[in-house]
C-alpha positions in Angstrom: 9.6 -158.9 89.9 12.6 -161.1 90.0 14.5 -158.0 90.4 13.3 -157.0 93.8 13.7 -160.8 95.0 17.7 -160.7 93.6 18.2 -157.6 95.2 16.4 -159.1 98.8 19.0 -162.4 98.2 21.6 -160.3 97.9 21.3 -157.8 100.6 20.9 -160.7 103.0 24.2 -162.7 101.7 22.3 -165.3 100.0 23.3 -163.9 96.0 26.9 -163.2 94.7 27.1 -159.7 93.5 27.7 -160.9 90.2 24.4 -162.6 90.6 22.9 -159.5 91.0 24.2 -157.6 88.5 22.8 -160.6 85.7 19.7 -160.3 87.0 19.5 -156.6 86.6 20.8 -157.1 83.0 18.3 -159.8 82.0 15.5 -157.8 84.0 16.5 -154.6 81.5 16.9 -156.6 78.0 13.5 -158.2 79.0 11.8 -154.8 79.3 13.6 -153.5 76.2 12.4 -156.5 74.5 8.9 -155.8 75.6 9.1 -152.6 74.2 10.9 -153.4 71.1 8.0 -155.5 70.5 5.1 -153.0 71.2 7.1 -150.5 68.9 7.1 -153.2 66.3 3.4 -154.4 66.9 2.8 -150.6 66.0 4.7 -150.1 63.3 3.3 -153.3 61.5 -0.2 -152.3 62.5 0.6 -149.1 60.7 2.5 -150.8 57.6 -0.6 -153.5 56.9 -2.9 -149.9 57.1 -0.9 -148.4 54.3 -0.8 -151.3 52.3 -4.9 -151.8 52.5 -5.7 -148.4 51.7 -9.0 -147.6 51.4 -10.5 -150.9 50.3 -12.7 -151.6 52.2 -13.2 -154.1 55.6 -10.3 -156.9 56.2 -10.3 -160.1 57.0 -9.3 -161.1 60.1 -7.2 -164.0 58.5 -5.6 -161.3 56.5 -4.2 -159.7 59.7 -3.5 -162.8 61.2 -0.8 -164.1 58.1 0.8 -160.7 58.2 1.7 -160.5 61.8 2.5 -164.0 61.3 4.9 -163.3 58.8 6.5 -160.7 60.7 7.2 -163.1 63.4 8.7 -165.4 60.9 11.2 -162.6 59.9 12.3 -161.8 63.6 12.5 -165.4 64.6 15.1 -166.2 61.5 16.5 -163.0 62.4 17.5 -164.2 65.8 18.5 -167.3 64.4 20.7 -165.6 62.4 22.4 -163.8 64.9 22.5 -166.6 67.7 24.4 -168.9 65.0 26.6 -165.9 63.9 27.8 -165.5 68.0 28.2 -169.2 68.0 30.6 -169.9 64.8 32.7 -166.2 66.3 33.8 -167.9 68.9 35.5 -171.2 66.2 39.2 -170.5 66.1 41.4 -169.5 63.2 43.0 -173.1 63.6 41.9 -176.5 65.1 43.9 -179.4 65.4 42.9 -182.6 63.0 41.5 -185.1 65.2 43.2 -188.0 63.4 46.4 -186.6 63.5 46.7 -183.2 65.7 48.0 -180.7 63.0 46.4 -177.5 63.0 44.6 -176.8 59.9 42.9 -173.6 58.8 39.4 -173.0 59.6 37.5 -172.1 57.0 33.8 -170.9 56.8 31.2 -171.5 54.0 27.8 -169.4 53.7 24.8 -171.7 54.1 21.1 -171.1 53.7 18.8 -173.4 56.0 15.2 -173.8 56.0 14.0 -173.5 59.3 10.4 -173.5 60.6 9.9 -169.9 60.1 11.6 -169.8 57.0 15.6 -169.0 55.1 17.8 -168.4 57.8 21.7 -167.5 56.8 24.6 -169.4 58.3 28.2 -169.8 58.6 29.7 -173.5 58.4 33.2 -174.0 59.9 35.3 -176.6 58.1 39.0 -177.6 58.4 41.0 -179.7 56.0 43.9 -181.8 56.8 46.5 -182.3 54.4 48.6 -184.6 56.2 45.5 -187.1 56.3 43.5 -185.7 53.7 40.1 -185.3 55.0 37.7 -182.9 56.0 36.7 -182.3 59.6 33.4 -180.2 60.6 34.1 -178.2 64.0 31.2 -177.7 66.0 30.2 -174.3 66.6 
């Protein structure tokens, strides 16, 4: 939908071209997303199915807390890689910023607990000798 109302903008001068070609991108990683998620729905589906057996009739709350914990695992799992793109872009070396010698960048592993559960993470911190203190960059 947005797609056809870029392409409209930008055919009547009102959209930069780069404009355009965002919008496309977005419009396509939405629509793989949608399928990624159908696929998954699926494949879950067929995953809790194995699991049961032949035991008999579920519960619906037992369906309920296993697609629940499969959203758990792909929300940490984009959490993951969000903070992972965030702490790439830290440099090598940052300046103090009591004194304005560079200092080595270093990064330490860190588990949090978010909402949906463990979710791995990468902690810059720089040392300066000259002052002797620890500085925390943000990412």
């Amino acid at each position: 939908m947005g797609g056809m109302k870029a392409r409209r903008e930008a055919l009547t001068g009102n959209m930069e071209l780069g404009d355009l070609v965002m919008d496309d991108k977005i419009e396509a990683l939405k629509e793989k997303l949608d399928q990624l998620m159908r696929d998954a729905a699926e494949t879950a589906a067929d995953l809790q199915a194995a699991q049961r057996g032949t035991r008999g009739p579920v519960h619906f709350s037992q369906i309920e807390a296993a697609a629940h914990a499969v959203g758990c695992a792909l929300s940490s799992g984009i959490q993951e890689r969000v903070v992972r793109e965030a702490v790439a872009d830290v440099p090598q070396k940052l300046p103090c910023p009591q004194c304005g010698q560079l200092c080595k960048v270093k990064f330490d592993r860190r588990t949090i607990h978010s909402t949906d559960g463990p979710v791995v993470v990468w902690e810059p911190e720089a040392h300066c000798r000259r002052c002797r203190r620890d500085f925390f960059p943000a990412a």
